[in-house]
PDB file of N, CA, C and O in Angstrom:
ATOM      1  N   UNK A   1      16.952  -1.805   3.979  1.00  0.00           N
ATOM      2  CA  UNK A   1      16.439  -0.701   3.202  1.00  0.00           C
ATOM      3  C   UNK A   1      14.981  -0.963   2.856  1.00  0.00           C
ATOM      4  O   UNK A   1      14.576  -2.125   2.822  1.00  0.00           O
ATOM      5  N   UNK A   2      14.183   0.051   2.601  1.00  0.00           N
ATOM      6  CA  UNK A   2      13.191   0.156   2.577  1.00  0.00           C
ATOM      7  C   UNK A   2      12.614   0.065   0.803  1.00  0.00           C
ATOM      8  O   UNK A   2      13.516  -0.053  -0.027  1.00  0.00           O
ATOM      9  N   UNK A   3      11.395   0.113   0.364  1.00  0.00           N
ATOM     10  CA  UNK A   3      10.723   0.601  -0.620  1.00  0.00           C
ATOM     11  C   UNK A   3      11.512   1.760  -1.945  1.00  0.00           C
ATOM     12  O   UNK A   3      11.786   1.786  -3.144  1.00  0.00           O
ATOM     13  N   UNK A   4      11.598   2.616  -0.660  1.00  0.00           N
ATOM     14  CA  UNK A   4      12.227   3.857  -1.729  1.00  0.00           C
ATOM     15  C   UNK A   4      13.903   3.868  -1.324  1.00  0.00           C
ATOM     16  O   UNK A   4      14.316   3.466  -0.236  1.00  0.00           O
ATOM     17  N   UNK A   5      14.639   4.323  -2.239  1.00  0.00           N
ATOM     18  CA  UNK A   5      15.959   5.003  -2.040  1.00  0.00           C
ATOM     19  C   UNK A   5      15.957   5.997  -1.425  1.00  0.00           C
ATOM     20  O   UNK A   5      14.988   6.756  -1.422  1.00  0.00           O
ATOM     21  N   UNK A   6      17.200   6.243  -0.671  1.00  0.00           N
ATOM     22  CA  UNK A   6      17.364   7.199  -0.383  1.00  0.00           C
ATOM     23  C   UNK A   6      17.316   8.624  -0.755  1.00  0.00           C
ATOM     24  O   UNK A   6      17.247   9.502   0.105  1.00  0.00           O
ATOM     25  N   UNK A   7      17.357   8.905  -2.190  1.00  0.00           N
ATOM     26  CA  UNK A   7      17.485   9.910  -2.811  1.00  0.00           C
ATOM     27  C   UNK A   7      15.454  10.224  -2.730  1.00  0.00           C
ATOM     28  O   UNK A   7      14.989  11.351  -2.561  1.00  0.00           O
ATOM     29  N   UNK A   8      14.574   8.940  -2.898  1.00  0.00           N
ATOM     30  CA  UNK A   8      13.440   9.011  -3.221  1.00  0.00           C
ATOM     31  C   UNK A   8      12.972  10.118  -1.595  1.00  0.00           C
ATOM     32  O   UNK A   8      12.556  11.257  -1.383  1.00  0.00           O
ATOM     33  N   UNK A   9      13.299   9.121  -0.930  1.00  0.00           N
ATOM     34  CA  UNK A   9      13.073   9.528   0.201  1.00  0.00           C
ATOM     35  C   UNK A   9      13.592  11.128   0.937  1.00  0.00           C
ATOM     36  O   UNK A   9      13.038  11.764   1.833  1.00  0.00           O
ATOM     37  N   UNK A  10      14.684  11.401   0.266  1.00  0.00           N
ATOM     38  CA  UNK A  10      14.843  13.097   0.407  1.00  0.00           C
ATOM     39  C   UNK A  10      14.069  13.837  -0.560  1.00  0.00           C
ATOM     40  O   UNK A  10      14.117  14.992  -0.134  1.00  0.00           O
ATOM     41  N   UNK A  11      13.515  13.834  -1.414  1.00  0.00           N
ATOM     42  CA  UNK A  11      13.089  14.069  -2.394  1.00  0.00           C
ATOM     43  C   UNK A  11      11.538  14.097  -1.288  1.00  0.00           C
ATOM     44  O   UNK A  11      11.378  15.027  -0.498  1.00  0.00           O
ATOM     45  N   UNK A  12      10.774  13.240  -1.377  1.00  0.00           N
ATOM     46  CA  UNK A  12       9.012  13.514  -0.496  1.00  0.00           C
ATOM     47  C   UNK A  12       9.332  14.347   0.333  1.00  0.00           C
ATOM     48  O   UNK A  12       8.876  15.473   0.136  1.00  0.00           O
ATOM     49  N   UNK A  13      10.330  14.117   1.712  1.00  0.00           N
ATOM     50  CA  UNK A  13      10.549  14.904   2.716  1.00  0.00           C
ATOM     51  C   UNK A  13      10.426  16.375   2.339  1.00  0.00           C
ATOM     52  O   UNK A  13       9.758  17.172   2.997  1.00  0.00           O
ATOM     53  N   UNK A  14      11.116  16.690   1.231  1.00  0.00           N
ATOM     54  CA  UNK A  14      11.671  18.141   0.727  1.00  0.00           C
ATOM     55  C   UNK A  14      10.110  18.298   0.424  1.00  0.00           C
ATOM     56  O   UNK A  14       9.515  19.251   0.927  1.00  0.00           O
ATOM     57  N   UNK A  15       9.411  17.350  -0.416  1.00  0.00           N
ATOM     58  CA  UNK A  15       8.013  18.146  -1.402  1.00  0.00           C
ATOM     59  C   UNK A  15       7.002  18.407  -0.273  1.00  0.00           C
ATOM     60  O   UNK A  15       6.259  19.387  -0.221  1.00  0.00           O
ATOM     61  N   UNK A  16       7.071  17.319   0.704  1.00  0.00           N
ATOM     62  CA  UNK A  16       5.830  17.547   1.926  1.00  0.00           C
ATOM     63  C   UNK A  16       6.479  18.767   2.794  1.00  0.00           C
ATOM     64  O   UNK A  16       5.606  19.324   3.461  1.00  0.00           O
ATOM     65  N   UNK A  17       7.458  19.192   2.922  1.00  0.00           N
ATOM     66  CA  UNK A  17       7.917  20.595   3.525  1.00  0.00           C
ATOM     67  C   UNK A  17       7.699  21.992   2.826  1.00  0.00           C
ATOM     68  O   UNK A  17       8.273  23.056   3.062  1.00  0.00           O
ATOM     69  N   UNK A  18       6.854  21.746   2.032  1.00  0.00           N
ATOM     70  CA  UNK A  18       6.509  22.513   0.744  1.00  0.00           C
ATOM     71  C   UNK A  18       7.734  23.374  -0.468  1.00  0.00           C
ATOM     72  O   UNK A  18       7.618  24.344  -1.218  1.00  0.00           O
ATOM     73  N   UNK A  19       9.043  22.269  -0.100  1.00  0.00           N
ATOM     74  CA  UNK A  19       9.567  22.806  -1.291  1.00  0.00           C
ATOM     75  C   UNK A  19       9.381  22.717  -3.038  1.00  0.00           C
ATOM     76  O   UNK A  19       9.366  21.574  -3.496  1.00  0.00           O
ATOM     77  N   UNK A  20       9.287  23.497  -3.700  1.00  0.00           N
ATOM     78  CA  UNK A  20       9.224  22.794  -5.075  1.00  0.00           C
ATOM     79  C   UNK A  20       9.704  22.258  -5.451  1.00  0.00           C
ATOM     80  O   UNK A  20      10.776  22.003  -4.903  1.00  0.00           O
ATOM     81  N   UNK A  21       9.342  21.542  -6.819  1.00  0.00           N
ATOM     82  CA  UNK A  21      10.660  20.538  -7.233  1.00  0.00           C
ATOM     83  C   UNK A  21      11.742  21.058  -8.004  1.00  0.00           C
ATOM     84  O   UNK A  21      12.855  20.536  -8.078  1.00  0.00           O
ATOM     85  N   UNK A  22      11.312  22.294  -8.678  1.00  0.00           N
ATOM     86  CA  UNK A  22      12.553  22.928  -8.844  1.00  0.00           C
ATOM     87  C   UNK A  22      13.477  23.620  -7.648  1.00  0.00           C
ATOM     88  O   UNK A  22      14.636  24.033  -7.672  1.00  0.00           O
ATOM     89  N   UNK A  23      12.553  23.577  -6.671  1.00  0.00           N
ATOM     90  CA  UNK A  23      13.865  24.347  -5.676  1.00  0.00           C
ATOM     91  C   UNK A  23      14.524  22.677  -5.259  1.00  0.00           C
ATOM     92  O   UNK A  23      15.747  22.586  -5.154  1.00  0.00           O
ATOM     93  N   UNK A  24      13.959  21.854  -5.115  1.00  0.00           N
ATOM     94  CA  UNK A  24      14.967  20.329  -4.770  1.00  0.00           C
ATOM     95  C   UNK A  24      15.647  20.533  -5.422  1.00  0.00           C
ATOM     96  O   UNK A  24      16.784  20.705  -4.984  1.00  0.00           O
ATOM     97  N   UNK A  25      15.382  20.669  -7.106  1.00  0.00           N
ATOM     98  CA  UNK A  25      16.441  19.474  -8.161  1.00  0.00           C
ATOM     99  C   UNK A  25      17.933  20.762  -7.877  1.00  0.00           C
ATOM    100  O   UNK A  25      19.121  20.445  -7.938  1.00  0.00           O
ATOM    101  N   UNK A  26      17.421  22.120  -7.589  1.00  0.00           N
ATOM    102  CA  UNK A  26      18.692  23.363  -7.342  1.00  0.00           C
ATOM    103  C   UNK A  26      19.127  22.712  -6.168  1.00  0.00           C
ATOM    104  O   UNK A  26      20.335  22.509  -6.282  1.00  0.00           O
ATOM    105  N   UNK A  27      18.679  22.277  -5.055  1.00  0.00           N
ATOM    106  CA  UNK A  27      19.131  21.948  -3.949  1.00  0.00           C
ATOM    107  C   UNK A  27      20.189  20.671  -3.466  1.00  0.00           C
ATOM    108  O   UNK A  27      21.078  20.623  -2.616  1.00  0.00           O
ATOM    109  N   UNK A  28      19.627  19.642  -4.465  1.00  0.00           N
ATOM    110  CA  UNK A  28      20.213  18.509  -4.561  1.00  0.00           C
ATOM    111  C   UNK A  28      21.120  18.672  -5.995  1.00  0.00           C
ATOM    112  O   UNK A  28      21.939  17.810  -6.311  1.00  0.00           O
ATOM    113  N   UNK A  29      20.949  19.510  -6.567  1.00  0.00           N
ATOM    114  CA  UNK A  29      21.637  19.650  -7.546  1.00  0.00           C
ATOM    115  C   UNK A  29      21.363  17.963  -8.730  1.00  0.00           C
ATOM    116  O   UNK A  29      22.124  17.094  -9.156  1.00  0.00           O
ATOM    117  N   UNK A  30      20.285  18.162  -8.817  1.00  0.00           N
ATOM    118  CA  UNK A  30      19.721  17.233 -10.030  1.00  0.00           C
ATOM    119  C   UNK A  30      18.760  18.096 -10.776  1.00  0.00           C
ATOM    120  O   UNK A  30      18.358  19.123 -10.228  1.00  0.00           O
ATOM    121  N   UNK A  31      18.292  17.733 -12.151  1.00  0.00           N
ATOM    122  CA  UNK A  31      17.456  18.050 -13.113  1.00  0.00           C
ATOM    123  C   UNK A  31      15.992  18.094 -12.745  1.00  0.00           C
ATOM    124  O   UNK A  31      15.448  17.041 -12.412  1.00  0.00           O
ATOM    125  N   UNK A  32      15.241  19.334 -12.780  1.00  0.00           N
ATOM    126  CA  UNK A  32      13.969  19.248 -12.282  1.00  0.00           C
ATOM    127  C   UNK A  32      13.190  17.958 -13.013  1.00  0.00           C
ATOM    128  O   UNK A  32      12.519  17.322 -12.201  1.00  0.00           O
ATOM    129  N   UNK A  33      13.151  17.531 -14.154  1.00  0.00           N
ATOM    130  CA  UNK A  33      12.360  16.308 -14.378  1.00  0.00           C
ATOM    131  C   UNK A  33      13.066  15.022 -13.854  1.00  0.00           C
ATOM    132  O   UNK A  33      12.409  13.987 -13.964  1.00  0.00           O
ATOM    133  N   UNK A  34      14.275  14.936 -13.312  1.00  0.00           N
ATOM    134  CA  UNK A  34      15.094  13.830 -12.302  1.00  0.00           C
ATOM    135  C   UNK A  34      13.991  13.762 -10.995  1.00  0.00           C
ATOM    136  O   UNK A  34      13.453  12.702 -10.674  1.00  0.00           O
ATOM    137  N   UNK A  35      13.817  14.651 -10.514  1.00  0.00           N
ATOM    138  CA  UNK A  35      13.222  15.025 -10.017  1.00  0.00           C
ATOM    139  C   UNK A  35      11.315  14.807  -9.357  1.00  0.00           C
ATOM    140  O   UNK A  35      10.720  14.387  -8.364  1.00  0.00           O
ATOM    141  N   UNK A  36      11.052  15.363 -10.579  1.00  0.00           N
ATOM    142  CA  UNK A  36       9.461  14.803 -11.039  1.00  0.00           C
ATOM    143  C   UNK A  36       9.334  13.864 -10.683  1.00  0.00           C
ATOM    144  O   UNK A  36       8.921  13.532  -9.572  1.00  0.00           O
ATOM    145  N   UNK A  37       9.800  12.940 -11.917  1.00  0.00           N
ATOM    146  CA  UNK A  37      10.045  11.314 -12.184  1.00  0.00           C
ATOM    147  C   UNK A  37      10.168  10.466 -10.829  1.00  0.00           C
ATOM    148  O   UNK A  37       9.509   9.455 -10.585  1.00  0.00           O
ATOM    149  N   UNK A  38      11.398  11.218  -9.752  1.00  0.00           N
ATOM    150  CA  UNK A  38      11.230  10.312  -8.528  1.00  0.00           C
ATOM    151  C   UNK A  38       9.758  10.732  -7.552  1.00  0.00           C
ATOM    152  O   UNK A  38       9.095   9.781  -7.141  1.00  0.00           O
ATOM    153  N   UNK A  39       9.445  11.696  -7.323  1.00  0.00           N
ATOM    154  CA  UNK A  39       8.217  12.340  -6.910  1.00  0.00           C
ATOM    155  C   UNK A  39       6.934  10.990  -7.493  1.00  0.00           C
ATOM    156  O   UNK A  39       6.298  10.298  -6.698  1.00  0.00           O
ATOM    157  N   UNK A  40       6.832  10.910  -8.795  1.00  0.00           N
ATOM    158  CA  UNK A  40       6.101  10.145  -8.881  1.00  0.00           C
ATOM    159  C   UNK A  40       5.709   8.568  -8.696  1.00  0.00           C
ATOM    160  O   UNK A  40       4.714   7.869  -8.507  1.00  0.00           O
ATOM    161  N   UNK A  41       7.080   8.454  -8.864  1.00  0.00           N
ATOM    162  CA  UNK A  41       7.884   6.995  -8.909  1.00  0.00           C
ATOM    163  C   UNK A  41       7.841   6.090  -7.413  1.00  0.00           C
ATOM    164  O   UNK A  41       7.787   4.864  -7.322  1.00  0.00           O
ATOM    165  N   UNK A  42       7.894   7.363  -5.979  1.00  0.00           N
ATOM    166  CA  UNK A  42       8.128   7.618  -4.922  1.00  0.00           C
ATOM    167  C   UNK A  42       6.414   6.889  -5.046  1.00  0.00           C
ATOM    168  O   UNK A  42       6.286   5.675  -4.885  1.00  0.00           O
ATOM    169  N   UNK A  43       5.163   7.795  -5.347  1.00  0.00           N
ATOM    170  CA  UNK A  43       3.971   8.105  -4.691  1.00  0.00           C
ATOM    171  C   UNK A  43       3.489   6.556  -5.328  1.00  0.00           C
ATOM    172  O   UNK A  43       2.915   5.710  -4.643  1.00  0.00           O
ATOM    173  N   UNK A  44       3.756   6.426  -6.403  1.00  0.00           N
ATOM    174  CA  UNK A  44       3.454   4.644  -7.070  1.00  0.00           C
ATOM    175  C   UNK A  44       4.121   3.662  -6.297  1.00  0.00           C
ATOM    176  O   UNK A  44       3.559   2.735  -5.714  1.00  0.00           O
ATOM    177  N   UNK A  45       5.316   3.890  -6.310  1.00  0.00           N
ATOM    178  CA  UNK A  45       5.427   2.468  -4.992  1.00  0.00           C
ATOM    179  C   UNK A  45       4.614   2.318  -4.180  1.00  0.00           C
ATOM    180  O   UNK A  45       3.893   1.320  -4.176  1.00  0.00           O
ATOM    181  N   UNK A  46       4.469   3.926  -2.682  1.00  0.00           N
ATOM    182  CA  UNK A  46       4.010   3.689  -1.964  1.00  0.00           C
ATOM    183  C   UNK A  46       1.967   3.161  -1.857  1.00  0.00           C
ATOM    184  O   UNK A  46       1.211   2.660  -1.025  1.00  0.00           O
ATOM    185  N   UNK A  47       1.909   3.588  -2.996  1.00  0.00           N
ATOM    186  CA  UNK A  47       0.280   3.512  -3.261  1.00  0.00           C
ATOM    187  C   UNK A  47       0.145   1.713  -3.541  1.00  0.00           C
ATOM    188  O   UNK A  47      -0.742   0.861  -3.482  1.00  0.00           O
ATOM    189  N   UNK A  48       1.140   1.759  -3.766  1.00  0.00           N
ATOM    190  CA  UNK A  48       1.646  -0.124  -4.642  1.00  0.00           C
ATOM    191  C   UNK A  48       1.526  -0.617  -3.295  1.00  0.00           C
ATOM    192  O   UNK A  48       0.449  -1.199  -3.171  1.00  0.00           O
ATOM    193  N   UNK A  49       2.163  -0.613  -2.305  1.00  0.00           N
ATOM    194  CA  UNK A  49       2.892  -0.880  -1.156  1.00  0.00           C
ATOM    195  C   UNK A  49       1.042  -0.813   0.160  1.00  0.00           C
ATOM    196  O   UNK A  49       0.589  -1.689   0.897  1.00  0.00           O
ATOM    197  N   UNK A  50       0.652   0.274  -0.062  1.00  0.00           N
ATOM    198  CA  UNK A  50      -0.484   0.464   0.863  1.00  0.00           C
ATOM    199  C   UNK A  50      -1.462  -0.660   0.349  1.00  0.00           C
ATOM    200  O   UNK A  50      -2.185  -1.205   1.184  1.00  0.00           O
ATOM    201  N   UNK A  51      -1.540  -1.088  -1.139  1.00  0.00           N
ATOM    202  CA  UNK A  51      -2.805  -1.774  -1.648  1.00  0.00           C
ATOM    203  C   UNK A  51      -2.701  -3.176  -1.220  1.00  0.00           C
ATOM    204  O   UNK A  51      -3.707  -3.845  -0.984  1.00  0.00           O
ATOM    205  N   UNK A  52      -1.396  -3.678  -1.106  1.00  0.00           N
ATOM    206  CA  UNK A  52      -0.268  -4.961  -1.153  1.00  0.00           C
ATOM    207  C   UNK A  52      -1.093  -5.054   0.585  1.00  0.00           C
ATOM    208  O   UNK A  52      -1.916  -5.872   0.995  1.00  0.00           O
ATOM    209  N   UNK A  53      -0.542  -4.017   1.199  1.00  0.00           N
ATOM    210  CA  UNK A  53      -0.648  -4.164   3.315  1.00  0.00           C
ATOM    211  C   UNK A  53      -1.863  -4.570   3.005  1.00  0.00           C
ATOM    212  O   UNK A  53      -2.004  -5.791   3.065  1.00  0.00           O
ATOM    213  N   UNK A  54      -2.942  -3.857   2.643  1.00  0.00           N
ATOM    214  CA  UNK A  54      -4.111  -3.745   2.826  1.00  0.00           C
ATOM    215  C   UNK A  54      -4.793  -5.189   2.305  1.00  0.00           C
ATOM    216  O   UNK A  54      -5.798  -5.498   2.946  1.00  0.00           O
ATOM    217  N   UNK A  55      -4.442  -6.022   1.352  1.00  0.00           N
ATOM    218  CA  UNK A  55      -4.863  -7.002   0.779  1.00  0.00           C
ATOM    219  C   UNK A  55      -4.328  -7.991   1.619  1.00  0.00           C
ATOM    220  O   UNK A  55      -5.203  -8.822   1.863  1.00  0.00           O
ATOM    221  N   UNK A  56      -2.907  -8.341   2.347  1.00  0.00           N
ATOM    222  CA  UNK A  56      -2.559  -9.100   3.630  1.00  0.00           C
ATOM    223  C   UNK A  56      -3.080  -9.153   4.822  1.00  0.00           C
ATOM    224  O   UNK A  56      -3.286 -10.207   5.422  1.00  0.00           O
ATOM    225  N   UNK A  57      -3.417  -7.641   5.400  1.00  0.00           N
ATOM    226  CA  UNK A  57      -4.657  -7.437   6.422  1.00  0.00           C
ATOM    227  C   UNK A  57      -5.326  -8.427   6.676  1.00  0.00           C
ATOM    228  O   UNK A  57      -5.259  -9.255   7.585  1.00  0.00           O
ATOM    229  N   UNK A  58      -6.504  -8.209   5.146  1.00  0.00           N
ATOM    230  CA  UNK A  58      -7.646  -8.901   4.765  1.00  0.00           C
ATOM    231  C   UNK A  58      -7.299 -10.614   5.008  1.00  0.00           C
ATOM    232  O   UNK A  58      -8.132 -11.228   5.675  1.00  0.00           O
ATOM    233  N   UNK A  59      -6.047 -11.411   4.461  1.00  0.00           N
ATOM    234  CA  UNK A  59      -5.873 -12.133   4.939  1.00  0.00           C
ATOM    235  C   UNK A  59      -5.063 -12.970   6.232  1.00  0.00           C
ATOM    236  O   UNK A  59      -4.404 -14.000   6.366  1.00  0.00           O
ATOM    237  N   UNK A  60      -5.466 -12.047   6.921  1.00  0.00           N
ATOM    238  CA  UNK A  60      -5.094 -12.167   8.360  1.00  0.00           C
ATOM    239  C   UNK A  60      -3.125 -11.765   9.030  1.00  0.00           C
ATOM    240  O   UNK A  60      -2.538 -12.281   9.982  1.00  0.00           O
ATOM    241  N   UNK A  61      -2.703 -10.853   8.194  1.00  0.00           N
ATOM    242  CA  UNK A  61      -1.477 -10.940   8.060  1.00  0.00           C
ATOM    243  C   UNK A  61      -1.568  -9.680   9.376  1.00  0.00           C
ATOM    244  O   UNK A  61      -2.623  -9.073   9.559  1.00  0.00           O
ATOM    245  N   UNK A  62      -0.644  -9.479  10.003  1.00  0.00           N
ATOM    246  CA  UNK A  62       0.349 -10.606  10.277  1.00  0.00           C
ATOM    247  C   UNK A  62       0.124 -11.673  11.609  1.00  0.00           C
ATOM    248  O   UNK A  62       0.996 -12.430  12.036  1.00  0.00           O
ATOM    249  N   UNK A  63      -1.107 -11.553  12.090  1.00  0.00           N
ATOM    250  CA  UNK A  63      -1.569 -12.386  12.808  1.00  0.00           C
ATOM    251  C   UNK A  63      -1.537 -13.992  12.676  1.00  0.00           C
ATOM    252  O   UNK A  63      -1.484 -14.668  13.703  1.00  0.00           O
ATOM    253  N   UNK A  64      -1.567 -14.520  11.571  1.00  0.00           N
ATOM    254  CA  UNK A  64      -1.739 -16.061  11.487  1.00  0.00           C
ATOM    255  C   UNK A  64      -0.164 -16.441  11.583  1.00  0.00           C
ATOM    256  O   UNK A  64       0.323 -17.495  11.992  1.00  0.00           O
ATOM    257  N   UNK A  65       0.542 -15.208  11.056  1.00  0.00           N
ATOM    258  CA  UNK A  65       2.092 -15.837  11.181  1.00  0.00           C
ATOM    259  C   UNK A  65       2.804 -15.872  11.977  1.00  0.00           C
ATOM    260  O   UNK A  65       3.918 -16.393  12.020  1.00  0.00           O
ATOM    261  N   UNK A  66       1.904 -14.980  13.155  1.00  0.00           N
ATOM    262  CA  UNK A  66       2.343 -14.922  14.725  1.00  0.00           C
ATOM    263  C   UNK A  66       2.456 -16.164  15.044  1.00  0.00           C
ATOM    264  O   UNK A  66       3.501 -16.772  15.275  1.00  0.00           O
ATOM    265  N   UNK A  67       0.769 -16.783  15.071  1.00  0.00           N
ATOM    266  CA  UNK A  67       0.236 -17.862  15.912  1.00  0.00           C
ATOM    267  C   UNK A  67       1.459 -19.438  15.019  1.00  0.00           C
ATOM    268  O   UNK A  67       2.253 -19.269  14.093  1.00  0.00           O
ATOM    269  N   UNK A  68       1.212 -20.511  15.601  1.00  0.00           N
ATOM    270  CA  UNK A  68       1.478 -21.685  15.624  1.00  0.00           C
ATOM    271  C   UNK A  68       0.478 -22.026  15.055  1.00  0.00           C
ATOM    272  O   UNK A  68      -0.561 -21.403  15.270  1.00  0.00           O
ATOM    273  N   UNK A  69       0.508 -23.441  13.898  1.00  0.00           N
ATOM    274  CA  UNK A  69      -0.837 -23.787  13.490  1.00  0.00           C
ATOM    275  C   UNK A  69      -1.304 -24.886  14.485  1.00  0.00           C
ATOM    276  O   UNK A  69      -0.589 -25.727  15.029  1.00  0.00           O
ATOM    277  N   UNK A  70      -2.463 -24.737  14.598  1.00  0.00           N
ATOM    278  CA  UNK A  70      -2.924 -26.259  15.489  1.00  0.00           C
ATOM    279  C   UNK A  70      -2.880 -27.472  14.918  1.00  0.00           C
ATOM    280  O   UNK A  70      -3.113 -27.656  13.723  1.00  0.00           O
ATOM    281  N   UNK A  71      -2.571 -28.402  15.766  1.00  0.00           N
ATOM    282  CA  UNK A  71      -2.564 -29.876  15.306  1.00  0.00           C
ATOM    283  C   UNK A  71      -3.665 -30.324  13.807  1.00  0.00           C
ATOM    284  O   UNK A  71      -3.292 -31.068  12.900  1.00  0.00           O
ATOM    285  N   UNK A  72      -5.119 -29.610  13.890  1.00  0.00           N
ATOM    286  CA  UNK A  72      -6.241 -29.594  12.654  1.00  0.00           C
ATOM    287  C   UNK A  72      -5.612 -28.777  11.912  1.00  0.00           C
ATOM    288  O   UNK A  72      -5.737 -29.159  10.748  1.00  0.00           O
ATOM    289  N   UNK A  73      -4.834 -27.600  11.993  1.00  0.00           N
ATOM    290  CA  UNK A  73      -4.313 -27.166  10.382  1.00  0.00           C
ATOM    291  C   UNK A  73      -3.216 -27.408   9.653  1.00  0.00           C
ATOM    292  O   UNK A  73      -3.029 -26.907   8.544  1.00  0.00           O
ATOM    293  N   UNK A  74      -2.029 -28.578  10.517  1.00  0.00           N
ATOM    294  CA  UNK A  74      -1.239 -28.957  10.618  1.00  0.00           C
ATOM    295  C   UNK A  74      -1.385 -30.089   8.944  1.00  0.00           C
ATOM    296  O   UNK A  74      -2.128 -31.069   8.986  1.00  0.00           O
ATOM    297  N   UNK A  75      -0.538 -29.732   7.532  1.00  0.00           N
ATOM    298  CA  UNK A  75      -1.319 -30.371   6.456  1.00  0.00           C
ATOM    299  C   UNK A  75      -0.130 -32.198   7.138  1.00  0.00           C
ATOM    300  O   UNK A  75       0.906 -32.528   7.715  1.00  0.00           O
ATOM    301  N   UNK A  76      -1.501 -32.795   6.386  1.00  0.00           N
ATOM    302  CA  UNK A  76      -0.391 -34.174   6.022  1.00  0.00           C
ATOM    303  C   UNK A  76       0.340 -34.541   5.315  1.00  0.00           C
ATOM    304  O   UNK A  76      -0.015 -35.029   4.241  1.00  0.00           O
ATOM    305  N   UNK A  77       2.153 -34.386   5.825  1.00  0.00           N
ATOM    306  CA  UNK A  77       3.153 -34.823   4.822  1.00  0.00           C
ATOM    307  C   UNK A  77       2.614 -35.551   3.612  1.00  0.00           C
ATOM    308  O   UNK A  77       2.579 -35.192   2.435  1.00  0.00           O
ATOM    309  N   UNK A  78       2.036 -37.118   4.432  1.00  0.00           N
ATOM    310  CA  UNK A  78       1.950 -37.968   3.474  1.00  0.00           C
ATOM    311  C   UNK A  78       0.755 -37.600   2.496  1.00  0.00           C
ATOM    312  O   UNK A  78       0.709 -37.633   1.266  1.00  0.00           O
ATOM    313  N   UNK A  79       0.072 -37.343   3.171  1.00  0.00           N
ATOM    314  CA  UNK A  79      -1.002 -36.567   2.449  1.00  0.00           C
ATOM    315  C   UNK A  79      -0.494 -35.900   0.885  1.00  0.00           C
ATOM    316  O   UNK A  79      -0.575 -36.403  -0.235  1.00  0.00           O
ATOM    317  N   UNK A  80      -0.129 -35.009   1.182  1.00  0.00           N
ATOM    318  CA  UNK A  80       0.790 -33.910   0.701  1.00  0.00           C
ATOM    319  C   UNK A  80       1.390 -34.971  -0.429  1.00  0.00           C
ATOM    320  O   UNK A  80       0.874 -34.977  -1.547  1.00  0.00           O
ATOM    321  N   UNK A  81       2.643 -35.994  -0.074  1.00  0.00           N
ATOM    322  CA  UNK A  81       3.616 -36.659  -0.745  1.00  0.00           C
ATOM    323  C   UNK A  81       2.349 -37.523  -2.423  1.00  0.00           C
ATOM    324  O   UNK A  81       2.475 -37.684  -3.637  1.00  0.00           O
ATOM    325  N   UNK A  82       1.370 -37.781  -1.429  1.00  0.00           N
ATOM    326  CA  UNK A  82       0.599 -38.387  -2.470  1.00  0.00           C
ATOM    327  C   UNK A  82       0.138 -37.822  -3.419  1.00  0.00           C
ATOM    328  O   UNK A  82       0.260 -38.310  -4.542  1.00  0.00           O
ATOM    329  N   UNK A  83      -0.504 -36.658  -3.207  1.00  0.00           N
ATOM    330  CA  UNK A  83      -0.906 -35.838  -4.144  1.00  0.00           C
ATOM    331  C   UNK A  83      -0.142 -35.055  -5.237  1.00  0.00           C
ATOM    332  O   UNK A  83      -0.687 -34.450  -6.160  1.00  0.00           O
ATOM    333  N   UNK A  84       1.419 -35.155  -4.980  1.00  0.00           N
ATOM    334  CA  UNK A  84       2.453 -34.747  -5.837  1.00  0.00           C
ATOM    335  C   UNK A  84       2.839 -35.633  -6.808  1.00  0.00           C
ATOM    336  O   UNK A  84       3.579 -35.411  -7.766  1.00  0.00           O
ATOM    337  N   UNK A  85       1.992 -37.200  -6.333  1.00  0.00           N
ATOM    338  CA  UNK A  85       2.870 -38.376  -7.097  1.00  0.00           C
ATOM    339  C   UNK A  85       1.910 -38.679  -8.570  1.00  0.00           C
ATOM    340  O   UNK A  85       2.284 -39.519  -9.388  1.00  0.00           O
TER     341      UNK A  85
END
């Protein structure tokens, strides 16, 4: 499953087809501010969700997690073990 619920997700489909949200909440038979609330709730995740991609981009995502690291980025266990101690 994704970001949104299912219900979220019938809900955009319906508003970008230019239904209102009172003709949804009649349609789905929920409360026009049930309604609203997911409409908005819907557009904040996804705005949440675009800023999140967009900031991974920037750090090379998903490209570096493709690749293998090379032997030079490869950290040292012991290295590593010491600096914890």
């Amino acid at each position: 499953m994704g970001l949104l619920t299912e219900f979220k997700r019938r809900v955009l489909q319906l508003t970008l087809q230019g239904s209102s949200a009172y003709a949804i909440a009649r349609k789905l038979a929920k409360d026009p501010p049930t309604v609203y609330r997911s409409i908005n709730n819907a557009r904040r995740k996804l705005l949440e969700a675009e800023k999140d991609l967009e900031w991974a981009k920037q750090l090379g995502f998903p490209e570096k997690l493709e690749s293998k690291p090379t032997k030079e980025e490869e950290p040292d266990a012991r290295a590593h073990q010491r600096q914890r101690s």
